[in-house]
C-alpha positions as CSV (number, residue, x, y, z in Angstrom):
1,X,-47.2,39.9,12.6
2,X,-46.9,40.0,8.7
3,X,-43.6,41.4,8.9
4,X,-42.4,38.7,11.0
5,X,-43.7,36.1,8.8
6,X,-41.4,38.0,5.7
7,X,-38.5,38.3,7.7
8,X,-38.7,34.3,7.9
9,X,-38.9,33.9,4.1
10,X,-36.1,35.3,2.8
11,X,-34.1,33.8,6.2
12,X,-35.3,30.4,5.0
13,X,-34.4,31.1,1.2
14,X,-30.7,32.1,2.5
15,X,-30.5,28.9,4.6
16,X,-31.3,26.9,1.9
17,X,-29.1,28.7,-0.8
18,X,-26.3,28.5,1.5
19,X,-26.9,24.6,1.9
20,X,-26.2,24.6,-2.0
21,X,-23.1,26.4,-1.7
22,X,-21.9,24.5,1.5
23,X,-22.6,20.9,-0.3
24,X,-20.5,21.8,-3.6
25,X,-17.8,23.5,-1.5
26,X,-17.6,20.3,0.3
27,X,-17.4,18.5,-2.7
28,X,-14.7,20.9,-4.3
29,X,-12.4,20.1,-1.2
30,X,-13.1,16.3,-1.2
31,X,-11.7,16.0,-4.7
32,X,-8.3,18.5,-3.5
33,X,-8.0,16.9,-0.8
34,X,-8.1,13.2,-2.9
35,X,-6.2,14.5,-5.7
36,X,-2.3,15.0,-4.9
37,X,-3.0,11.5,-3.6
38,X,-3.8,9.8,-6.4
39,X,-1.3,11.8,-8.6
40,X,1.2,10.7,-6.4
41,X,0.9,7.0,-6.5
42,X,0.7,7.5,-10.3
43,X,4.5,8.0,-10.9
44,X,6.1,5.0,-11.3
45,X,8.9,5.1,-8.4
46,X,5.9,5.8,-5.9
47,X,4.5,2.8,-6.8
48,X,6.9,0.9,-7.1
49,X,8.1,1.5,-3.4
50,X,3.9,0.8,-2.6
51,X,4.5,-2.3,-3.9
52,X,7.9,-2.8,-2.4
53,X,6.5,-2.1,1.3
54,X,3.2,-3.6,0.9
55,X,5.7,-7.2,-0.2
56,X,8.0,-5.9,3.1
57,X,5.0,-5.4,5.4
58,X,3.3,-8.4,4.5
59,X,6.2,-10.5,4.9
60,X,6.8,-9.8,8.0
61,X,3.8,-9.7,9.4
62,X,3.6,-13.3,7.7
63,X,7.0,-14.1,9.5
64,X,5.4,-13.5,12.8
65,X,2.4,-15.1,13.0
66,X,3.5,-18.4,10.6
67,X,1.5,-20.1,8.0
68,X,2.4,-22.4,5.5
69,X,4.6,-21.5,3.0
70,X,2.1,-22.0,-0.6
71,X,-0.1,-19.8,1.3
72,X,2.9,-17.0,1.9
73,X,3.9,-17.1,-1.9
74,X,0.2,-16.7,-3.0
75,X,-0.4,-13.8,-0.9
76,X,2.8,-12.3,-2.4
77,X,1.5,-12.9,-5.9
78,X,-2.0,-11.6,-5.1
79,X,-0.1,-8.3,-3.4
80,X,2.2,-8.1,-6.8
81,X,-1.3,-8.7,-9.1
82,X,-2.6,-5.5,-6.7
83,X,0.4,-3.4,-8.1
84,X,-0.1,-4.6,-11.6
85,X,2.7,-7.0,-11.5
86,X,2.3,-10.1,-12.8
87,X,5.6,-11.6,-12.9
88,X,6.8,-10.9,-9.1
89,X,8.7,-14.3,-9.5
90,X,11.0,-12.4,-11.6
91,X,11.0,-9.1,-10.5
92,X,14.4,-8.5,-7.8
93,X,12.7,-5.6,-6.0
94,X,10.2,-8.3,-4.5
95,X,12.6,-10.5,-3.6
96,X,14.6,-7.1,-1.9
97,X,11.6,-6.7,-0.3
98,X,10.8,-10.3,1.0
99,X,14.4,-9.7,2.6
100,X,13.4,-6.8,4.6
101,X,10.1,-8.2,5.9
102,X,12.0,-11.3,6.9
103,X,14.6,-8.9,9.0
104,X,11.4,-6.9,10.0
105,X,9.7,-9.7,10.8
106,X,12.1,-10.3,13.3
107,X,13.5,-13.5,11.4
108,X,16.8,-15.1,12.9
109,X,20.1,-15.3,10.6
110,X,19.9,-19.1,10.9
111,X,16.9,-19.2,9.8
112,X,17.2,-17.0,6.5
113,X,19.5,-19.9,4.8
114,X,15.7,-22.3,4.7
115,X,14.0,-18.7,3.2
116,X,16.6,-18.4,0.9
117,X,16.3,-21.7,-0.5
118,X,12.4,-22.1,-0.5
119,X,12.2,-18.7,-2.5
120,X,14.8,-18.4,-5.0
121,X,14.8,-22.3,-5.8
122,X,18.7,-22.2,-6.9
123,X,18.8,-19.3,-8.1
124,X,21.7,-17.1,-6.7
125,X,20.4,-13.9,-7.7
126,X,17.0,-14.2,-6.0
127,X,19.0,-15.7,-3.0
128,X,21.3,-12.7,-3.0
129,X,18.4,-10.4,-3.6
130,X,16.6,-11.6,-0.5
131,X,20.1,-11.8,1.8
132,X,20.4,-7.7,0.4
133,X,17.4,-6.8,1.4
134,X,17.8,-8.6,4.7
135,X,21.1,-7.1,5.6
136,X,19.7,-3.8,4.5
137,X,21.7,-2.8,1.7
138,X,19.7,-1.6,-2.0
């Protein structure tokens, strides 16, 4: 009976040291696993095209189910604070981007010419920024 009751101890002792070694093995392949992640989105062109499709993906998704248009432009600038831009009102690559959520979005031609206007508030660069992205050329 004795012997059983020794053959339990060091049983339990294992048990518990391999619990140990599980839990920080499971934490060594949580961090891996999280790593190349988060040293991806570090470079700058990977987050730059975050931002860029976060902007495209949000437009159109803002393109199909409508909202008022102050509401669309603050979004955008919270999205651009997100990234660490703070000027997205000059930055081209959000106005690209805007472009290609409003073709995404499923936004007719005619209708582009009031987006256009609204957005780059006469200014032809922004407008042909928005009509690239659109049409799909960088």
């Amino acid at each position: 009976m004795r012997l059983h009751h020794l053959v339990l101890i060091p049983a339990g002792l294992v048990i518990a040291l391999s619990g140990c070694s599980f839990s920080d093995s499971s934490e060594s392949i949580s961090k891996s696993i999280s790593s190349p992640f988060k040293s991806s989105s570090d470079s700058s062109g990977d987050s730059s095209s975050a931002y860029r499709g976060d902007v495209r993906d949000y437009t159109a998704s803002y393109v199909r189910s409508g909202g008022d248009f102050d509401s669309f432009q603050r979004k955008i600038g919270s999205v651009a604070s997100a990234h660490g831009i703070t000027d997205w009102e000059l930055d081209t690559h959000t106005y690209v981007a805007i472009g290609q959520g409003l073709r995404k979005g499923g936004l007719k031609p005619i209708e582009l010419a009031a987006w256009k206007s609204n957005l780059a508030h006469d200014d032809v660069s922004r407008a042909e920024a928005i009509q690239q992205g659109y049409d799909g050329t960088p």
